[in-house]
C-alpha positions as CSV (number, residue, x, y, z in Angstrom):
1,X,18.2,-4.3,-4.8
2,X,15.8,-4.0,-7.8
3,X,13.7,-7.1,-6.8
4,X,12.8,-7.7,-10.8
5,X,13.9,-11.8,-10.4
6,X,12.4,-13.1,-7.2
7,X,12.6,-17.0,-6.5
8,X,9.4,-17.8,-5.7
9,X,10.8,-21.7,-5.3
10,X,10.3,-22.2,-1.4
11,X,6.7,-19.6,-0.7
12,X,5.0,-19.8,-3.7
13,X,2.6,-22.7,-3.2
14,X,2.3,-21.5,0.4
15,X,1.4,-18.1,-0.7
16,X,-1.4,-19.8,-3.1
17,X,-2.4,-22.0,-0.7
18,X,-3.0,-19.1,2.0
19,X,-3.9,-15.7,0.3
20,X,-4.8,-16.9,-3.2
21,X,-1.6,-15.4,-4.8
22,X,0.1,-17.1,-7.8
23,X,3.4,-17.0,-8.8
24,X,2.1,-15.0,-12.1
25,X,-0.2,-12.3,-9.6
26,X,3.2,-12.3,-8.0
27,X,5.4,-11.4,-11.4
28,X,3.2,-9.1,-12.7
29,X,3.1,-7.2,-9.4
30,X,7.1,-6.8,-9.4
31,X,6.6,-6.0,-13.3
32,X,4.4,-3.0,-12.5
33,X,6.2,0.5,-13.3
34,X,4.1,2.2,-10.7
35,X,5.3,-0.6,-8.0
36,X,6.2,0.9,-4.5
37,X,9.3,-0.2,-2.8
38,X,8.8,-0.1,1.0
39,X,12.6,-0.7,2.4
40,X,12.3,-2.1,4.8
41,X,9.0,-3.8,5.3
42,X,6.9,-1.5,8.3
43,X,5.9,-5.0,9.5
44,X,9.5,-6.6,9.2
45,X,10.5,-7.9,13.2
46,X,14.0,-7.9,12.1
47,X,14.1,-5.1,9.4
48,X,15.3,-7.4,6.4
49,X,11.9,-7.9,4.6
50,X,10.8,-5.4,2.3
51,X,7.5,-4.9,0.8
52,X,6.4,-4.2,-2.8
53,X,3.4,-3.1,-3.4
54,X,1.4,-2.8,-6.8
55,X,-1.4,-3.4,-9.3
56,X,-2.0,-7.2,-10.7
57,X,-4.3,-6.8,-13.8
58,X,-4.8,-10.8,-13.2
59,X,-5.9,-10.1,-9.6
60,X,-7.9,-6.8,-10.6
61,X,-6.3,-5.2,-7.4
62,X,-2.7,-3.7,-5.7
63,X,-1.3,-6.6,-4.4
64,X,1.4,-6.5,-1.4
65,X,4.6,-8.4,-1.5
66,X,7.4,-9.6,1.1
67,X,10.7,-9.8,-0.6
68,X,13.7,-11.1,1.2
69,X,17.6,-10.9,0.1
70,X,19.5,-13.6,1.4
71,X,23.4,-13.9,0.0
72,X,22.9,-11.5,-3.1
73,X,19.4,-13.8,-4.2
74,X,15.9,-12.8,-3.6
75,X,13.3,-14.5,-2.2
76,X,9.9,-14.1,-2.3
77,X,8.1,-14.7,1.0
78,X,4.1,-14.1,0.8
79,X,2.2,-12.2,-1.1
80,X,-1.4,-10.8,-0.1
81,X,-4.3,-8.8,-1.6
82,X,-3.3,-5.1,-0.6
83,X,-4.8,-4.0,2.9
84,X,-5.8,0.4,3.1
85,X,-2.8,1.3,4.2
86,X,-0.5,-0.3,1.0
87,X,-3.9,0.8,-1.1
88,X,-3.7,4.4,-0.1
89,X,0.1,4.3,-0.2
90,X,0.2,3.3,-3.9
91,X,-2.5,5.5,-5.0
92,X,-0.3,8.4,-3.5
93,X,2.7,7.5,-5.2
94,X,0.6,6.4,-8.6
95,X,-0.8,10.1,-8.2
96,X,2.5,11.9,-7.8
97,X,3.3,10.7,-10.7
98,X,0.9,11.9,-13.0
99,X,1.7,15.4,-13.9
C-alpha cells in the first residue's frame, strides 16, 4: 500500500495530545518524496504496523509515522518526532538518492 490517504479520524488528537504531532505535520510527512517506508514497522509486536519516516517542513525535523491497514483502509496510529535510528535511516536513503 502507498499510504498517500491515511485516516487520521481515531489517533489524531491523541497523537497531538501526546507527541505534539498534527494532522498537517502528519500529511506533509506522507507527502514527502524522500519518505522511507519501513514494512513492517521494526517495533510492530504483531508485524502489521508499518512506519514512515520523513521531513515535516512545519515541524523543521524527520518525523516517524505508524500506519496501519485494516480492510483495504489506512489508519494512522501515532506519529512522533524522529528518534537516531529513523534520523540516520532517512538521511541514508535521502543520500542514495542524490547522484
Amino acid at each position: 500500500m502507498v499510504f498517500d490517504r491515511v485516516d487520521w479520524s481515531k489517533r489524531g488528537q491523541y497523537m497531538l495530545e501526546r507527541h505534539a504531532i498534527s494532522v498537517l505535520v502528519a500529511q506533509e510527512v506522507l507527502a514527502d518524496p524522500n519518505r522511507v517506508v519501513i514494512d513492517p514497522d521494526y517495533n510492530s509486536a504483531t508485524g502489521q504496523g508499518v512506519r514512515i519516516v520523513g521531513y515535516s517542513s512545519l515541524e523543521g525535523a524527520v518525523v516517524s509515522l505508524i500506519v496501519m491497514e485494516v480492510d483495504g483502509i489506512a489508519y494512522g496510529v501515532n506519529g512522533w518526532r524522529s528518534n537516531e535510528k529513523d534520523r540516520r535511516i532517512y538521511r541514508e536513503v535521502e543520500d542514495d538518492g542524490q547522484d
